[in-house]
C-alpha positions, 0 to 999 in steps of 0.5 A: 131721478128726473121725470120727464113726460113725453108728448103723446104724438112725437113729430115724424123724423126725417127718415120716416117722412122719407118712408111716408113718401115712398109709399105715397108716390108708389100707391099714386103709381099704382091707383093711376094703373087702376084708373088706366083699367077702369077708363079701359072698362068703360070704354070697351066692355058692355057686359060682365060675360065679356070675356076680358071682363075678369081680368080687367076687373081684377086689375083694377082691385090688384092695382086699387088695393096695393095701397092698403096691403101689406108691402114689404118691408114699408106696409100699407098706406097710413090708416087716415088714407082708408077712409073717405069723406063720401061714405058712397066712396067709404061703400066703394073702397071696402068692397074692392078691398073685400074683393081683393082679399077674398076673390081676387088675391085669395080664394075664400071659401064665403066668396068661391063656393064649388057646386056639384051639379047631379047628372039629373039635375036641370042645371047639368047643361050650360047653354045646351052643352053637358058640363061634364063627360061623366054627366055630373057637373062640378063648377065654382062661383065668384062674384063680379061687379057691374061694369058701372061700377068702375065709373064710380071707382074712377070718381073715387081713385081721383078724389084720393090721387089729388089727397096723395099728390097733394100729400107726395108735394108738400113731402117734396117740398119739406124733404129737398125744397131748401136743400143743395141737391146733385145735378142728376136723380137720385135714388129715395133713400130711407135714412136722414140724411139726402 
């Protein structure tokens, strides 16, 4: 009987460049629609009490944090992809991917607490109004980060498009560049051949 030994990191295969490709080119997709919403932030909210504030803000970690979840049948983005080189970025992307597991895509009981509030309490009114018709108070809490934020979480989704871009180009360019290729798009296929 022959041993052999197996080199601990076989190179990729064709097919799975392809998958890689696939999941580079749509997290591009979706971080440019995060930099989309948070460009939009910057550039009409003023304060978290806007009323459109949530929705963009949970936009922004909807369209931030598809990368790194389970897609399926591909799943996240590679592990090397989560982590920055600036640990002020590092800092930033946990906290959206935080967000987005507790806030946003879910609702955890740590981030999403419900307060009765007792008809003799102080708090019972909310800008002079009563919160309920009983004269007992029921309300949720959530966090929100401060609109500034989404300035940082533009500096950070730029760093991590021109990795991702560089990454979709030499892809590209290993998978078709010396190829004979049809004169009309084609769909990405998830095999070895074309």
């Amino acid at each position: 009987m022959t041993n052999f030994v197996l080199h601990k990191k076989q190179p990729i295969s064709r097919q799975n460049e392809k998958k890689l490709l696939y999941k580079i080119h749509v997290a591009i997709s979706d971080i440019t629609a995060a930099l989309r919403v948070c460009k939009f932030i910057e550039s009409s909210i003023n304060s978290i009490n806007d009323e459109a504030y949530y929705p963009l803000f949970a936009a922004v970690i909807i369209c931030y944090s598809r990368p790194f979840s389970r897609n399926k049948p591909l799943g996240p983005l590679p592990d090397g992809w989560t982590h920055y080189n600036s640990q002020e970025f590092q800092d930033v992307h946990d906290r959206l991917i935080q967000a987005r597991n507790e806030l946003v895509a879910h609702s955890d009981i740590n981030a999403r607490k419900v307060k009765i509030v007792p008809h003799n309490s102080l708090h019972l009114k909310d800008k002079g109004k009563v919160i309920s018709n009983t004269g007992i108070g029921i309300g949720s809490s959530y966090y929100l980060f401060h609109p500034d934020l989404f300035k940082l979480v533009q500096k950070m989704i730029l760093d991590l498009g021109q990795r991702l871009d560089e990454q979709q180009i030499a892809l590209l360019a290993k998978l078709y560049g010396n190829m004979d290729l049809p004169n009309a798009p084609f769909y990405l296929r998830f095999d070895n051949g074309l």
